[in-house]
Structure formats: structure tokens, C-alpha cells
ROKOL-683793 format. One record per residue (C-alpha): chain; residue number from 1; y negated, z, x negated. Coordinates in pm, 1 decimal. Example, Ala and Ser with C-alpha at 12.3 -4.5 7.8 and 13.67 -1.06 7.14 Angstrom:
2
rec c: A; k: 1; north: 450.0; up: 780.0; east: -1230.0
rec c: A; k: 2; north: 106.0; up: 714.0; east: -1367.0
//
This chain:
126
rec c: A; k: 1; north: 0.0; up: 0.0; east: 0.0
rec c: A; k: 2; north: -354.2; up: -95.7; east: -122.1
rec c: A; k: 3; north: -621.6; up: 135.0; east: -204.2
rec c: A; k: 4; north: -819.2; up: 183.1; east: 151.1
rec c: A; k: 5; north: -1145.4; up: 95.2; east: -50.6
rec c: A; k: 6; north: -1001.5; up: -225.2; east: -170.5
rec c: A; k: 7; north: -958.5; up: -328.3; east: 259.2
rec c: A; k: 8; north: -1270.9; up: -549.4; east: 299.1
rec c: A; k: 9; north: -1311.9; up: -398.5; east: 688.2
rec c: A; k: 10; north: -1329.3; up: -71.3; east: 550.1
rec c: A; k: 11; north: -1596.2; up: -152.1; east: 332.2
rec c: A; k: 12; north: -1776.6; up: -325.5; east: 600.4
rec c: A; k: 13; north: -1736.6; up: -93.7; east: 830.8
rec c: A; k: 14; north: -1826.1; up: 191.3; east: 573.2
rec c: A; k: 15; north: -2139.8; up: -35.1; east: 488.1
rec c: A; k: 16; north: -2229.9; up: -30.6; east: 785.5
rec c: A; k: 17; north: -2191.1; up: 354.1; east: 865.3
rec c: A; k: 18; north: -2467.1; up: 409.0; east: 563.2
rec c: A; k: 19; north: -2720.2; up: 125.6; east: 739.7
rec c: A; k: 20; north: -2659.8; up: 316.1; east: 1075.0
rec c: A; k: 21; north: -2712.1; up: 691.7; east: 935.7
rec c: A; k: 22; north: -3062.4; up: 521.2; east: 734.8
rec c: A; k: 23; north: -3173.8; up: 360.2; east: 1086.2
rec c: A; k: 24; north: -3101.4; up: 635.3; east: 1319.0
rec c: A; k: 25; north: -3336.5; up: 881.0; east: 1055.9
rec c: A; k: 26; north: -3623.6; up: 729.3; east: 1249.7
rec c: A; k: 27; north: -3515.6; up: 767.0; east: 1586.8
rec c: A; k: 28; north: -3709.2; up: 1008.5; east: 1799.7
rec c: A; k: 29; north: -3634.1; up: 1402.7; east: 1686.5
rec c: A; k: 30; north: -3539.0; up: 1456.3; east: 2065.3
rec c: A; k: 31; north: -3275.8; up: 1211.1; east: 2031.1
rec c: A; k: 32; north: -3095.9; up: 1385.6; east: 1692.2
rec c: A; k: 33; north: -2841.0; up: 1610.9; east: 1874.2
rec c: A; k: 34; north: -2797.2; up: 1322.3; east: 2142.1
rec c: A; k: 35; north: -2770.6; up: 962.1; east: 2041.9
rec c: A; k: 36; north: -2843.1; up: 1018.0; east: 1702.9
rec c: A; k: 37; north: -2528.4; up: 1242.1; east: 1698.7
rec c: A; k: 38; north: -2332.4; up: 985.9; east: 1897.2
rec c: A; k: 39; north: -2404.7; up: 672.5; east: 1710.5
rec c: A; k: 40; north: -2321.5; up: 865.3; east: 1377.5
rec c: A; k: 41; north: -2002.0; up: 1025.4; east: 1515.0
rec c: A; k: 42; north: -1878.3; up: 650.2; east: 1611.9
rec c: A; k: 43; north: -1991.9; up: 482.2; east: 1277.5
rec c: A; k: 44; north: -1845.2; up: 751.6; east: 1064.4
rec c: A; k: 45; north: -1521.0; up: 737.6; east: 1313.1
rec c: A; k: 46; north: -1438.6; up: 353.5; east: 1233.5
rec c: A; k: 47; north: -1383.9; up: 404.2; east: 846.1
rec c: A; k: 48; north: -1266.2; up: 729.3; east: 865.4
rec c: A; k: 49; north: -981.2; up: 602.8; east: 1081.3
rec c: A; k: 50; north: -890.3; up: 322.2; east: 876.8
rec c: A; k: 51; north: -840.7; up: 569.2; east: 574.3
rec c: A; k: 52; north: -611.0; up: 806.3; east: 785.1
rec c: A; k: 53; north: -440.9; up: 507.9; east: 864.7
rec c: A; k: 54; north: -340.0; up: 378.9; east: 533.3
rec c: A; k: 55; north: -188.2; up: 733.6; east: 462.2
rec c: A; k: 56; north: 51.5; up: 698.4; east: 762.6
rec c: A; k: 57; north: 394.6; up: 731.3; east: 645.7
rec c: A; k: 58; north: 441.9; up: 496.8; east: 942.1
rec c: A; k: 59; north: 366.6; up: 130.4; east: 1043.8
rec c: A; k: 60; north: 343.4; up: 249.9; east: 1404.7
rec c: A; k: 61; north: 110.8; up: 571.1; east: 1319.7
rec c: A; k: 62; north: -142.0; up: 306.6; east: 1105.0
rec c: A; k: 63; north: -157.8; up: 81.9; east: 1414.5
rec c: A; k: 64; north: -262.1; up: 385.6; east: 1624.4
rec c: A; k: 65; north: -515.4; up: 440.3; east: 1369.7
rec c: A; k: 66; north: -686.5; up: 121.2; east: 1401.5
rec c: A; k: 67; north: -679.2; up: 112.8; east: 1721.5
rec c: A; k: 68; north: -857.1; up: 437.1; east: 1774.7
rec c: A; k: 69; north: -1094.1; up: 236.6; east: 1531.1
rec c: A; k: 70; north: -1174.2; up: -17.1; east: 1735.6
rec c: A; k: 71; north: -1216.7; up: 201.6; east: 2060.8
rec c: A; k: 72; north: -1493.7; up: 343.6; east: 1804.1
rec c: A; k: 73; north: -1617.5; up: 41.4; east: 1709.5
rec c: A; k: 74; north: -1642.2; up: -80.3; east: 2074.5
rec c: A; k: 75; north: -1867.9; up: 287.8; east: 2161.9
rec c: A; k: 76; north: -2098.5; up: 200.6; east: 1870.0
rec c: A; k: 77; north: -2149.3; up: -179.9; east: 2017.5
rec c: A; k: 78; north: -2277.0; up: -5.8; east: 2329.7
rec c: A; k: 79; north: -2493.5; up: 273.4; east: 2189.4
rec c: A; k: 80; north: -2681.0; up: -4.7; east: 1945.4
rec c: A; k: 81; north: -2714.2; up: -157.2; east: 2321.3
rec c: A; k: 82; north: -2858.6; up: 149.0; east: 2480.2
rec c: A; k: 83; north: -3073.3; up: 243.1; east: 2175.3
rec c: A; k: 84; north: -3222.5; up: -139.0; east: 2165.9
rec c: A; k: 85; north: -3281.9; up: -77.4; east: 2588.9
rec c: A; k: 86; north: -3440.0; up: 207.9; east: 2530.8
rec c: A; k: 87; north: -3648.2; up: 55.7; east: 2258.5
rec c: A; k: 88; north: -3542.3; up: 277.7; east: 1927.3
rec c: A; k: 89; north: -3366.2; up: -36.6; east: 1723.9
rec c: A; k: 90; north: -3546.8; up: -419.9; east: 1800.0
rec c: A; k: 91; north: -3379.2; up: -683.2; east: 1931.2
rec c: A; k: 92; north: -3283.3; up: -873.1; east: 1604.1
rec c: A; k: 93; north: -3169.9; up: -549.0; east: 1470.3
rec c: A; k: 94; north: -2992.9; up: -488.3; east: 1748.2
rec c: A; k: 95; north: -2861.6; up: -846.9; east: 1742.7
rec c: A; k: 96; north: -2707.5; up: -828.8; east: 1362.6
rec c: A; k: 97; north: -2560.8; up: -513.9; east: 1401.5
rec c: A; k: 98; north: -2392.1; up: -658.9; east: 1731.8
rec c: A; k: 99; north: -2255.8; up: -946.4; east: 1515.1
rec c: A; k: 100; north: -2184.9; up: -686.2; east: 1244.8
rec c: A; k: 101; north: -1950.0; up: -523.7; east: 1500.1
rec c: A; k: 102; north: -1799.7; up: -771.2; east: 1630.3
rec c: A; k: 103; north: -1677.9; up: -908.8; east: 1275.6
rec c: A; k: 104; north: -1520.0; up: -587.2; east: 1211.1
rec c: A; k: 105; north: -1357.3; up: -591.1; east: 1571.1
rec c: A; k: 106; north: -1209.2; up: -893.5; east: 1457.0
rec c: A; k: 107; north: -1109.9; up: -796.3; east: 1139.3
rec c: A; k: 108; north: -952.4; up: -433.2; east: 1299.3
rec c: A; k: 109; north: -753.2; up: -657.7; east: 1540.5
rec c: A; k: 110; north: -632.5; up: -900.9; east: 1289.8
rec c: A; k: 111; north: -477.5; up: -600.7; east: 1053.7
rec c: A; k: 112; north: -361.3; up: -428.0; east: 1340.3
rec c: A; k: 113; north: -148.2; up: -749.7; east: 1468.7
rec c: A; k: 114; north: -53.8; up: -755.4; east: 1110.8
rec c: A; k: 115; north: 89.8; up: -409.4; east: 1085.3
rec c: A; k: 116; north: 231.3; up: -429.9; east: 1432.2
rec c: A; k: 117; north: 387.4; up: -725.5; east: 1349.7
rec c: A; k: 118; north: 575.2; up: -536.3; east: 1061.2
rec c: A; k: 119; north: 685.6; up: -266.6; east: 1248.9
rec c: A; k: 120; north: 838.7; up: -514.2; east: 1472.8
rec c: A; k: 121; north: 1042.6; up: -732.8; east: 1150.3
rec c: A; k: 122; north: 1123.2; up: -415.2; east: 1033.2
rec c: A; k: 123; north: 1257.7; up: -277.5; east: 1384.3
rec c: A; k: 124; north: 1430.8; up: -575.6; east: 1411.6
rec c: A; k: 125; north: 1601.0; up: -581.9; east: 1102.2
rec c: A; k: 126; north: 1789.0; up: -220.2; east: 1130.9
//
């Protein structure tokens, strides 16, 4: 199993987490125990997942993993919507962290399919 820093969605994803915590400084101070706090919780909860993940002694656990990923990944898509409708991020901010997350929904699906698809050769072969 590869390093979890050498998996380019982690980086992206981890990337990503750092742009979020720097943007979300200047959010309103009413907002830091509120969406602040949520948008960080989901950012930091993509990576972190990924890295539990790769330590799975199974394929099936590491699947579960990403896929609690992208159910993170998904929230954060949604709170960069709410924080652009309530006017805290503009919209072309708001528009290339959109495409931002939707790259590393891809990429989260694509490895998950991939591990999946072990488990099932490997199910299949015993």
C-alpha cells in the first residue's frame, strides 16, 4: 500500500482543507462556532478519512472510508453554496471551489470502485 501522501486526492483534498481554513478566517466572528466550524469540520473530514482508510487492514473497511469521504465532500459542496448565498465567499470563489469539489468527488469515486473492485476479485477467488 502507498504512502496516503503520495494519493494525489488526498493531496487535493488536503490542499484544499488549508485554502478553506485561510478563507473562512475572514468570515464574520458570529459565524466561527457555526459555519465556520462546519465548513472546517467537513474539509478536515475528507483527508482525514482517506488516511484512516489506507490503514484498513481491509479492502471493504477502506471503501467505507471513502465513502464517508465523499458524504463529506458532498456537505462541504453545499456549505461553499450557502456561504456564497449568504454572501461570505463570491461567486467565482465559490465557483472554483465547486469545481475543486467535484474533481475530488470524482477522484474519491474512481478509487473507491477501484478498491471495491478488489475486494470483489479477491472474494471471488477464495
Amino acid at each position: 500500500m502507498q504512502p496516503f501522501t503520495d494519493l494525489k486526492v488526498w493531496q487535493r483534498s488536503h490542499k484544499l482543507t488549508l485554502d478553506l481554513y485561510r478563507l473562512t478566517a475572514s468570515f464574520p466572528s458570529d459565524e466561527r462556532f457555526g459555519l465556520v466550524s462546519q465548513i472546517r469540520r467537513a474539509a478536515v473530514s475528507v483527508p482525514a478519512n482517506i488516511v484512516e482508510g489506507t490503514k484498513r487492514s481491509h479492502a471493504r473497511d477502506y471503501g467505507r472510508f471513502l465513502n464517508i469521504a465523499e458524504g463529506s465532500n458532498a456537505e462541504l459542496s453545499y456549505l461553499i453554496i450557502l456561504s456564497r448565498d449568504l454572501g461570505f465567499i463570491d461567486k467565482e470563489r465559490s465557483r472554483a471551489l465547486l469545481v475543486e469539489l467535484d474533481e475530488i468527488s470524482r477522484m474519491l469515486y474512481v478509487l473507491r470502485q477501484k478498491i471495491e473492485r478488489t475486494l470483489l476479485l479477491l472474494t471471488t477467488e477464495i
